[in-house]
C-alpha positions in Angstrom: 31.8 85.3 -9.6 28.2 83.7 -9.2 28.8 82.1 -12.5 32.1 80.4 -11.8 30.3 79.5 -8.2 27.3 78.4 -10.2 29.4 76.0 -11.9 31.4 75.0 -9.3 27.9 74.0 -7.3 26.9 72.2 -11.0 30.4 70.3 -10.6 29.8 69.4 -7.2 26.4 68.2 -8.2 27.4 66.3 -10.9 29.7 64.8 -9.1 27.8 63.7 -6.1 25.4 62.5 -8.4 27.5 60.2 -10.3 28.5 58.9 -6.7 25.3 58.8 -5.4 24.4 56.6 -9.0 27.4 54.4 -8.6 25.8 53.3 -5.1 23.1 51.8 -5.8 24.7 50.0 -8.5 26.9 48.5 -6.1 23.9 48.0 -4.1 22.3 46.6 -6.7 24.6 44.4 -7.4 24.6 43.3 -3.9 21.3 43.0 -3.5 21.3 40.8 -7.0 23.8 38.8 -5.5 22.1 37.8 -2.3 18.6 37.6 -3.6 21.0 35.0 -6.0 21.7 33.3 -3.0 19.0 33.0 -1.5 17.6 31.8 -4.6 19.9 28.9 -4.0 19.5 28.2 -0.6 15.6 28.0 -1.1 16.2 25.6 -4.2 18.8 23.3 -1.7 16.0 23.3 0.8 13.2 22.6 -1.3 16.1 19.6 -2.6 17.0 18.5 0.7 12.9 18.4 1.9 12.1 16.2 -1.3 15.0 14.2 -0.4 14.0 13.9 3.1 10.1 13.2 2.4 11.3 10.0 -0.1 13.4 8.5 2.4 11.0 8.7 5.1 8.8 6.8 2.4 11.2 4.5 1.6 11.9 3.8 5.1 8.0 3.0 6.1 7.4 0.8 3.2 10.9 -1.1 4.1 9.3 -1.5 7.3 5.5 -2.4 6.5 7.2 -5.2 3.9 9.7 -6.3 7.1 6.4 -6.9 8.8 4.0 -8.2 6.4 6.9 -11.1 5.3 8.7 -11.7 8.7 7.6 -15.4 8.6 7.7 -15.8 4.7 10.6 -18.1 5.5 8.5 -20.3 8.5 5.4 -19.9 6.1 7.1 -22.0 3.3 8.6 -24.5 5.8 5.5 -25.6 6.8 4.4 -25.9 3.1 6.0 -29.7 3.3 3.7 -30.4 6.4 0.7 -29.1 4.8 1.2 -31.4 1.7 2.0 -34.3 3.8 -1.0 -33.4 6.0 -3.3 -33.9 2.2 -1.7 -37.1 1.9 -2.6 -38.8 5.1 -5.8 -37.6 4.8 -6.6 -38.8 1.1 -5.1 -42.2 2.7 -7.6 -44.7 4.4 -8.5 -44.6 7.5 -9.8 -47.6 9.7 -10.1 -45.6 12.9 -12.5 -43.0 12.1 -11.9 -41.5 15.6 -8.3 -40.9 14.4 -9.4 -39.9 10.7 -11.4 -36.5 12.5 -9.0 -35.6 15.4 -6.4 -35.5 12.3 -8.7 -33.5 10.0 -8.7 -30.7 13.0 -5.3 -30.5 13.4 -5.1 -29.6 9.7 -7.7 -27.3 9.8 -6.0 -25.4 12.3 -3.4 -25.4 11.0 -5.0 -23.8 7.8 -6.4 -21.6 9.6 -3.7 -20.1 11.6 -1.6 -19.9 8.6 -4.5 -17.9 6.9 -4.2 -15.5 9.3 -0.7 -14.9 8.1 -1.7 -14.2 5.3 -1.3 -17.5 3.7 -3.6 -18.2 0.9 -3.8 -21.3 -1.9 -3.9 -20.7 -5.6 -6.5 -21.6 -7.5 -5.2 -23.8 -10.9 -7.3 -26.3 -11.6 -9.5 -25.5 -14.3 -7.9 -22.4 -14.5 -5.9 -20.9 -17.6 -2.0 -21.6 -17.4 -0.4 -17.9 -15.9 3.3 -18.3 -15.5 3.3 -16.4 -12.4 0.9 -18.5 -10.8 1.3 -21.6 -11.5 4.7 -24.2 -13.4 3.8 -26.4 -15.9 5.3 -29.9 -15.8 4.3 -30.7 -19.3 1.6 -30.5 -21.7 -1.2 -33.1 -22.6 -3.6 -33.3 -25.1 -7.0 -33.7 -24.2 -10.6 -33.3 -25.9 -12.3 -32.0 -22.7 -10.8 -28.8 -22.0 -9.2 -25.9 -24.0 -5.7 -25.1 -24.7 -4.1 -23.9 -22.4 -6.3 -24.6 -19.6 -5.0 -26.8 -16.8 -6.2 -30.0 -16.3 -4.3 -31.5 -13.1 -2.5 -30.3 -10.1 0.4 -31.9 -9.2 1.3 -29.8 -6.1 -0.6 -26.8 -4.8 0.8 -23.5 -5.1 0.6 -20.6 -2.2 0.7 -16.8 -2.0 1.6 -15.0 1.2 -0.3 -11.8 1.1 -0.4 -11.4 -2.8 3.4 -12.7 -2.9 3.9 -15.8 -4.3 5.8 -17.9 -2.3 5.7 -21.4 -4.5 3.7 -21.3 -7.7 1.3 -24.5 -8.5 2.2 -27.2 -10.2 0.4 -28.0 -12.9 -0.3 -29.9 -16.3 -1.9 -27.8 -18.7 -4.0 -28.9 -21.8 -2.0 -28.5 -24.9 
């Protein structure tokens, strides 16, 4: 009787054993499955953080170029004035009085549109660079290279490394 009780016990054994193997299996699987997930939910975060990070970026420099070119449009508007400005002053004066008072206005004008950011372009003498500068045509001339430019025929601006009208130039051919 020990023997069939012996065996009995073994069955009972085997059997819980199975049982307590198939748990953790299914456990296993379980915790597979949820460390799967959360797996996925780190990766979506990580996502959604990089996402997050580059629009904030995107949003500052949209803002910083909003600032930095708010009066772009003003700024080349008062490009006309600031050309015919030149040409009353490269005209003769007889009142010298007027001639000076004139020549301050311009300045300060210059000025304040420098502190905008305004700067002129230099050209003459330069080599031709399609970004900078427009060629109205091509002359040919002995005293300067190819492709050098040898008159301006209306000065070109940039507005804090923008260019906001290129020069106009001849260049040497």
């Amino acid at each position: 009787m020990s023997d069939v009780k012996d065996v009995k016990e073994e069955k009972i054994l085997t059997e819980e054993e199975e049982e307590v193997k198939r748990l953790p299996e299914d456990e296993s699987e379980e915790v597979k499955e949820s460390e799967e997930k959360k797996e996925e939910e780190s990766q979506r975060y990580v996502r959604l953080m990089a996402e997050f990070q580059n629009y904030k970026k995107r949003v500052d420099k949209e803002k910083k170029d909003t600032y930095a070119f708010a009066n772009e449009k003003i700024v080349t508007e008062l490009l006309d004035v600031i050309d015919n400005f030149e040409r009353g002053l490269e005209a003769e004066c007889a009142d010298k009085n007027f001639f000076e008072g004139t020549k301050l206005i311009f300045d300060q004008l210059q000025g304040v549109l420098a502190k905008s950011g305004l700067e002129e372009i230099e050209a003459l003498g330069q080599g031709f660079d399609p970004m900078y500068h427009n060629a109205l045509m091509m002359q040919d001339s002995e005293e300067h290279k190819s492709g050098e430019i040898i008159s301006v025929m209306q000065k070109g601006y940039k507005l804090k490394s923008k260019v906001i009208r290129p020069a106009m130039v001849i260049v040497a051919n």
